[in-house]
N, C-alpha and C positions, 0 to 999 in steps of 0.2 A: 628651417629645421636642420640640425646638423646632422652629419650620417652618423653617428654615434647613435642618437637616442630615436632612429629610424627601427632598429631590430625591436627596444626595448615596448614601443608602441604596436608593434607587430603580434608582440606575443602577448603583448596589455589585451589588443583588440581577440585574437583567439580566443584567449581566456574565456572575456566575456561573452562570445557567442557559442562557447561549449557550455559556459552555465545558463543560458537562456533560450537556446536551438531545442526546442520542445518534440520528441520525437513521440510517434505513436506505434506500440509493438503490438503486434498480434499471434494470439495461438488459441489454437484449437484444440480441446480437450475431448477424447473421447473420456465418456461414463459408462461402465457396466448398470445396464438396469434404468438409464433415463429415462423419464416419462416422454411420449411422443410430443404432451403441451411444450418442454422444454427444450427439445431440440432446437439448438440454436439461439437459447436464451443467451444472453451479451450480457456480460459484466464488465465495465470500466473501474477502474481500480489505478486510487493516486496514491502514492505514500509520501510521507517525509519533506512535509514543505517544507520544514523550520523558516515561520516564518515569511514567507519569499515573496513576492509577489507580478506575475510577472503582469503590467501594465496597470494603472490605477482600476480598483474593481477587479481584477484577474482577467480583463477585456479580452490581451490577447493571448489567454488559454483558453478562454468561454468560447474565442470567435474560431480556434481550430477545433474546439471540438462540439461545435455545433452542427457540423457537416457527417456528424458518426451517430449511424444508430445504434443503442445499448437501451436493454430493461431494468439495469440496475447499477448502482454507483454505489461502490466502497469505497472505504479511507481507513487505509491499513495504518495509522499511528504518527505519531512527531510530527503534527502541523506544527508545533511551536520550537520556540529553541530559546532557554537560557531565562532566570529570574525577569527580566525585560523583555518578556513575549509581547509575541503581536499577533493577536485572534484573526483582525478583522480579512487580511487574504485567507484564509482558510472559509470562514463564514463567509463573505464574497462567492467564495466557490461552491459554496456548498449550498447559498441560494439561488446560483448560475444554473444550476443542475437537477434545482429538485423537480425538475420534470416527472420526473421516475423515481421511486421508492431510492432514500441515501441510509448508508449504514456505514458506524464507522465504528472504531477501537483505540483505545490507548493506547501510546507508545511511552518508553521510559522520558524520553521530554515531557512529556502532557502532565507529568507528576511532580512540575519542579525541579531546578536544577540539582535536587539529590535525587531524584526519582523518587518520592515518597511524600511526596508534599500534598497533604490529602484535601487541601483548602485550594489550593493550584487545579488538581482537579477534579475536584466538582465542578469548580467554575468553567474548566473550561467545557466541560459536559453538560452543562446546563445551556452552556451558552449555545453550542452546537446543536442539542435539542428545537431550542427556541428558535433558531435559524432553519429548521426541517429538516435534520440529521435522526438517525434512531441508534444511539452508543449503545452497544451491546456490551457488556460484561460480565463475561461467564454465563453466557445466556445464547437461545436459540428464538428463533423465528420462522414460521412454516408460512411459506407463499404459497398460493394455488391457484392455479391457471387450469379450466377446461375439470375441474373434479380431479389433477392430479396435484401433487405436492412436492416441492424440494425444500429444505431446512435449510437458512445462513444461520451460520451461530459463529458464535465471535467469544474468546478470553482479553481480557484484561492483560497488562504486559507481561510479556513472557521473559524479558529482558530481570527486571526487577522481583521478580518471582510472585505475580500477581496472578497469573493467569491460573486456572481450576478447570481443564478440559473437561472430566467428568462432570461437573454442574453443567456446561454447558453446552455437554451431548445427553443428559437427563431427561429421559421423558419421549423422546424419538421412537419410534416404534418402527423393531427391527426391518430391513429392508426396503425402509425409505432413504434416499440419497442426500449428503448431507454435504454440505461446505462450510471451511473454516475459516474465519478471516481472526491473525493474528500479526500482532508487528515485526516479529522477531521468527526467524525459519528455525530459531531453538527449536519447537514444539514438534517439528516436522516425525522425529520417530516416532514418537506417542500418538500422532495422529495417526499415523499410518497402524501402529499395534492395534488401533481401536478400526480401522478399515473407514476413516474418514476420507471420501469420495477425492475434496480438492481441498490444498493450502493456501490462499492467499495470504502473501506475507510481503513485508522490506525491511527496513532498517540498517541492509548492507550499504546501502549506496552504491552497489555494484563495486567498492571498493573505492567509490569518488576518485581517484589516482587510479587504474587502470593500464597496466603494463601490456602489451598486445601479445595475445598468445597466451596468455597467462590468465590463472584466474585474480581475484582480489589477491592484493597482497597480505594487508592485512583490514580486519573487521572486528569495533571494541567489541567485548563480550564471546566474540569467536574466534578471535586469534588469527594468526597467522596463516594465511592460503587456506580461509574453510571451503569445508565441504559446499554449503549450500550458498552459497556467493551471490548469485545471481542467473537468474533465467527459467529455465524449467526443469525439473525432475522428477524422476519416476521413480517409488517403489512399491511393489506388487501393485495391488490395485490403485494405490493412491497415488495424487500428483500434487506438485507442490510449482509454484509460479512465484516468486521470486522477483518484486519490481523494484528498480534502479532510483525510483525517488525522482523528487523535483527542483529538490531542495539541499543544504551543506551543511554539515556542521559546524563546529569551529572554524575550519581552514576554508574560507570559498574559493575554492578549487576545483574544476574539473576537469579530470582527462582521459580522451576515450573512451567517458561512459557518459553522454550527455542526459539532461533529465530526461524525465520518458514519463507516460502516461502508458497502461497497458490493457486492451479490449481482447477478455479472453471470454472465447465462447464455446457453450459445453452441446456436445455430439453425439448421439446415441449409438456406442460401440458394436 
């Protein structure tokens, strides 16, 4: 090997183990008004595979997180990527896991590589169904553990202007606690105006390129250094969580933000 193409392999091998170095983040949400059944109910929450797969079957995503306990699995949006999707890691993972009740949402991938591709998906909602997923859109779901109740309700992309919050806080009966899983932390002020409890969202990639100290630099559909980039945020009551994806878009690049998987669980304030 010549010392020339010694750096070039250096930075080949980083690369690849920033896009495949699987981390696990955790946070604690307190809730006003929790029920006691749900303290400390665990949601694991993936976004953004386009695609990806890490080891045939998702084996070694399935085998780190077989060592974590969690009551519920979301899938915030864009397991696919691009007219030449590939379902089956996503569906892999989604029968890796269906231990425990799976819920997921459209992301502007899931509709086609224009976002609007209404044949793109159904299929791919049907499909995710049939594998033990429940795709919410525009729609709620009341669990109940112990005679008490928490709401997931989920919109359709918020990217592409699919998403309908009101339908799918309709019907909730004031002063029960409610969670939102959406692809895009668009939605995050409106949630918060209606005093929706927590936002599960992604889409940003955490900015996939990741400058230190900084936030994203830029994120499509959000521009330049947004606000909700990635991680957690608080406003008045509501909290919004923000995951980094596992997956890339166009560019498979990442730096200092590697994929992540995120175990947030809610705490009686």
């Amino acid at each position: 090997m010549t010392t020339a193409k010694r750096p070039a392999m250096l930075i080949s091998a980083y690369l690849d183990r920033e896009r495949y170095s699987v981390r696990i983040v955790r946070y604690r949400v307190p809730v006003a008004g929790l029920p006691a059944a749900f303290d400390g109910f665990t949601i694991l929450q993936l976004s953004d595979l386009h695609d990806k797969e890490f080891e045939a079957g998702g084996k070694a995503l399935l085998e780190l997180l077989a060592r974590e306990p969690f009551d519920l699995v979301v899938f915030t949006g864009d397991l696919v990527l691009g007219p030449r999707y590939r379902l089956t890691p996503a569906l892999d993972l989604v029968q890796g896991l269906a231990r425990v009740p799976v819920f997921s949402v459209s992301g502007n991938h899931d509709w086609g590589e224009s976002g609007h591709d209404h044949g793109i998906g159904m299929r791919i909602k049907q499909a995710l169904e049939e594998a033990g997923a429940r795709v919410l859109s525009n729609q709620g779901v009341c669990l109940e553990r112990d005679g008490a109740r928490l709401w997931i309700t989920g919109v359709d992309d918020p990217v592409t202007g699919k998403d309908r919050l009101n339908h799918a806080l309709a019907g909730i009966p004031s002063g029960e606690r409610r969670l939102l899983l959406a692809h895009s932390p668009h939605i995050f002020p409106r949630a918060a105006a209606a005093s929706v409890d927590l936002v599960l969202a992604g889409h940003t990639h955490g900015g996939q390129i990741r400058l230190p100290g900084l936030r994203a630099v830029y994120v499509p559909k959000l521009g330049f250094f947004p606000r909700w980039d990635y991680g957690f945020f608080r406003h008045g009551t509501s909290a919004l969580v923000v995951n980094a994806g596992l997956g890339e878009s166009w560019l498979p690049v990442r730096w200092n933000i590697p994929p992540e998987v995120t175990l947030v669980t809610l705490v009686a304030s």
